[in-house]
N, C-alpha and C positions, 0 to 999 in steps of 0.2 A: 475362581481363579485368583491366586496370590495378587497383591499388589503389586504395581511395576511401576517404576520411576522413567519417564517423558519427559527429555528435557523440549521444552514448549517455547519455540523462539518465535515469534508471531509477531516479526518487525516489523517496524515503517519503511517505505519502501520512498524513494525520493524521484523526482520528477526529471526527466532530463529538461533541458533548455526550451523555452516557448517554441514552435516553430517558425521558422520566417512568414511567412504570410499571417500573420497571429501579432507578429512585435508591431503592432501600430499604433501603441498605447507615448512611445517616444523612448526616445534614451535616457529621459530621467527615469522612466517607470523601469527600464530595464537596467538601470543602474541600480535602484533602491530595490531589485528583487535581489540582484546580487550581492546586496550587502546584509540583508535578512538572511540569505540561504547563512553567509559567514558568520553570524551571530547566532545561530539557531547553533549550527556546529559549534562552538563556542559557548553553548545551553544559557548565553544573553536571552533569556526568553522573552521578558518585559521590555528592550529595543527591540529585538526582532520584532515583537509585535505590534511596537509603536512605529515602526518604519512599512511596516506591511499594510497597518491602517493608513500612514500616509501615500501610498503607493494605491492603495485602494481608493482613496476619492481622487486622485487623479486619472485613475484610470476612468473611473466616472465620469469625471468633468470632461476630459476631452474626448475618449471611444462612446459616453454612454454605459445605461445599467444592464445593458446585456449583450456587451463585447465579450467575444474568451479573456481578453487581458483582467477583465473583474474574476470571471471565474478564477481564473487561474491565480488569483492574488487571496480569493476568498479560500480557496482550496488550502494554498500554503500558507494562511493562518491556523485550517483546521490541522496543520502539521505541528506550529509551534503547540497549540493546545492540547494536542494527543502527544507531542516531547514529554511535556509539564505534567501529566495525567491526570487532565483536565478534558474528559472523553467527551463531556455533554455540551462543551461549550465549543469543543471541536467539531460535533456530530452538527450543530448547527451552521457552522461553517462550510463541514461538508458538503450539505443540503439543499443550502444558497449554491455552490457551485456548481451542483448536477443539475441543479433544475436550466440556469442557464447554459453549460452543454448541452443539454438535450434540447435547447429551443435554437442554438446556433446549427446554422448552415456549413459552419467553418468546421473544419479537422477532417478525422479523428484526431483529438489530441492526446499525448501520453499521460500529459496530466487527469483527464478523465480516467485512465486507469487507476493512478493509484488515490485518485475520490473513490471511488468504487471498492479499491482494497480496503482503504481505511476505515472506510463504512461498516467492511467485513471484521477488520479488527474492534471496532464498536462491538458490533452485536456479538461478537464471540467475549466479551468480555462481559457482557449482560450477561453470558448462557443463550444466547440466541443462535445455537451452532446451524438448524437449516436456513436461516436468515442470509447468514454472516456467508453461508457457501453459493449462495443467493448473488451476493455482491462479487466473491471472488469470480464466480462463474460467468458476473457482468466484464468484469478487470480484465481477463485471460485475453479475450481476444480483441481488445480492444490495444494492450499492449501489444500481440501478436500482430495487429497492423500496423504499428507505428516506431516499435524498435527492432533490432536481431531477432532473431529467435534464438540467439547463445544471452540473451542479456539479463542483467542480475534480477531486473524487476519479474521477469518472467518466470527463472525460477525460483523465486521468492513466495509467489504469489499462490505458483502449484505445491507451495511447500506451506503455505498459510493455509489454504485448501486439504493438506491431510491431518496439519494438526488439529483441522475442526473436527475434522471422521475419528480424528483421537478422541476429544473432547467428546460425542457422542458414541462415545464404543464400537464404532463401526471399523475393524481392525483393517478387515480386506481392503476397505476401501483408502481409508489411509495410508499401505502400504503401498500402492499402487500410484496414486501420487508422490507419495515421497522418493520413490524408486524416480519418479518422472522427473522429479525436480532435481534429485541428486548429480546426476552430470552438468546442466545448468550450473549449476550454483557452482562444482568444482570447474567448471569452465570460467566461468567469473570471477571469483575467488581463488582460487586455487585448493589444492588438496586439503592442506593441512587449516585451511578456515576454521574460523569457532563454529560457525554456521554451517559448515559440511561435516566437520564431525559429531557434532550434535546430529544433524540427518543419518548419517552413519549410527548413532546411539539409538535414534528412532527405531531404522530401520531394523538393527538386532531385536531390541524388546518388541518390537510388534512381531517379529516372525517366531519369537520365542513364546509370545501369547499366542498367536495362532496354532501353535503345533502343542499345545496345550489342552487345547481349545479349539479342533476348527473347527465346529461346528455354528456355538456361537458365544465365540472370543468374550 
């Protein structure tokens, strides 16, 4: 089969708001999360992340080292560091934060999804495509309980999910999430997104390999 050009958008996906029952870290913690999200946008990466570590030992000092408010602080360091592409220093970020979601009693939180994506954009970055589908596979319905089902992280994530099927030649299978994700994302975005019509670009070149190739693409 010819080669084919994929354009591979395999974003960070961002976190909505702590949820109420979760903010008992204080309004300074939740002020300085707000001021990292601004500087992260801003690609300040070196304050964001000096406001994130100070946001991190307060949430220690007063919730403790296995409140969600640490998770959730350690998490959106593994975001400034995956901004910067600085994967391994994130991926340890990451790692810290799941282990303490999964020991809290509190949530589902949304932020545990996109630990979990992120994770997924790690190892697809390694080349660790059934890994990485491993994590999105974690994300999916984790976000599914905890935002819309029209919401951007969701079809972000089923669209993160076909580009791995891309990444490992698995046509059908990637076609079949992207098709999933694609309303999603123009419901969130709208039509003319860079990120829906790159899905739209997907979706031609994989049905154009397939019909190539069905057999095996």
């Amino acid at each position: 089969m010819r080669a084919r050009k994929f354009f591979a958008l395999c974003l960070l996906v961002t976190a909505p708001a702590l949820p109420a029952q979760a903010q008992t870290a204080g309004d300074e913690w939740d002020a300085m999360m707000q001021e990292a999200k601004g500087l992260l946008l801003m690609r300040q990466y070196d304050l964001a992340s000096q406001t994130l570590q100070e946001a991190l030992e307060l949430a220690r000092m007063e919730r403790g080292r296995g409140h969600p408010s640490v998770a959730v602080t350690l998490s959106n360091l593994g975001d400034v560091e995956l901004e910067r592409d600085s994967p391994d220093t994130a991926y340890h970020y990451y790692k810290q934060a799941l282990a303490i979601f999964k020991a809290t009693s509190e949530g589902p939180f949304a932020t545990l999804g996109v630990t979990l994506n992120n994770l997924g954009l790690i190892a697809d970055q390694r080349g660790q495509s059934e890994l990485a589908r491993h994590y999105y596979g974690k994300a999916l319905p984790v976000f599914e309980a905890t935002l819309p089902a029209d919401d951007v992280n969701i079809g972000r994530t089923i669209n993160n999910m076909g580009l791995s099927y891309i990444r490992s030649g698995e046509y059908a299978e990637a076609e079949t999430n992207l098709k999933r994700a694609l309303p999603i994302l123009e419901a969130a975005l709208g039509a003319d997104s860079p990120e829906v019509l790159s899905c739209h670009h997907n979706l031609d070149t994989l049905r154009k390999a397939l019909a190539d190739n069905p057999v095996s693409p």
